[in-house]
TORROGU-230620 format. One record per residue (C-alpha): x, y, z. Coordinates in steps of 0.02 Angstrom, whole numbers, plus 50000, padded with zeros to 5 digits. Layout:
TORROGU-230620
XYZ/...
***
This chain:
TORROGU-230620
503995037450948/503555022950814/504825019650677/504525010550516/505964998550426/505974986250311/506524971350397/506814950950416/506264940950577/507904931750617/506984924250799/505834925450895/505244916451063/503274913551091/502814917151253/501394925451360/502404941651288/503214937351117/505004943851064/505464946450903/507174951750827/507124959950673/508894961650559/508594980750491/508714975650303/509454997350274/510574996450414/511184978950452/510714981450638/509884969350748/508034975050827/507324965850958/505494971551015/504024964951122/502474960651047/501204963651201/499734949551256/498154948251166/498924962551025/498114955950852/499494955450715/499544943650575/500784929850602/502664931550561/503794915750535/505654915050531/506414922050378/504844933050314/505344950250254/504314964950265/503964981450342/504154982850530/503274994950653/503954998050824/503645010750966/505265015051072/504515020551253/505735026151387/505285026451563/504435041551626/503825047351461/502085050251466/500735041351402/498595043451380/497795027751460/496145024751366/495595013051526/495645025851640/495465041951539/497055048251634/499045051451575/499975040751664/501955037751643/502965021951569/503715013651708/505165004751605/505935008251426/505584994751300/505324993451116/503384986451085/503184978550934/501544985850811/501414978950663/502114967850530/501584970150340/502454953750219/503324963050078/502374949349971/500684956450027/501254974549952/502204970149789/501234961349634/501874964049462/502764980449528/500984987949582/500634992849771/499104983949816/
***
């Protein structure tokens, strides 16, 4: 299931698989996600604000695996990090670009 909030990277720690926490600017709630190796999002520094995507997986949901053209079944529950859009990048002079 992916869920969309605006949100502001409070940390994050750069690894071969990069966390991120994200304050939920609606709620006030803390998110912390995994952003998976060699996944192509734009880069995100401490204190940007913008709209989050994550994907909440639990394990033993199923899953389509392009590689192998099979399902196949999560093995542990995470929340994967998707995307990351800067508010700046949306809002100009109150227009939607």
């Amino acid at each position: 299931m992916n869920l969309i909030f605006k949100g502001k990277l409070i940390a994050s720690k750069l690894d071969f698989y990069t966390v991120y926490v994200f304050q939920n600017l609606d709620t006030h709630e803390y998110v912390m996600c995994t952003k998976l190796p060699n996944w192509q999002t734009p880069l995100i520094n401490i204190g940007d604000i913008g709209f989050v995507e994550i994907q909440i997986v639990k394990a033993g949901d199923e899953y389509f695996n392009l590689e192998t053209q099979a399902t196949a079944k999560y093995q542990y529950s995470n929340i994967y990090f998707i995307n990351f859009i800067l508010e700046q990048n949306i809002i100009n002079n109150q227009l939607i670009l």
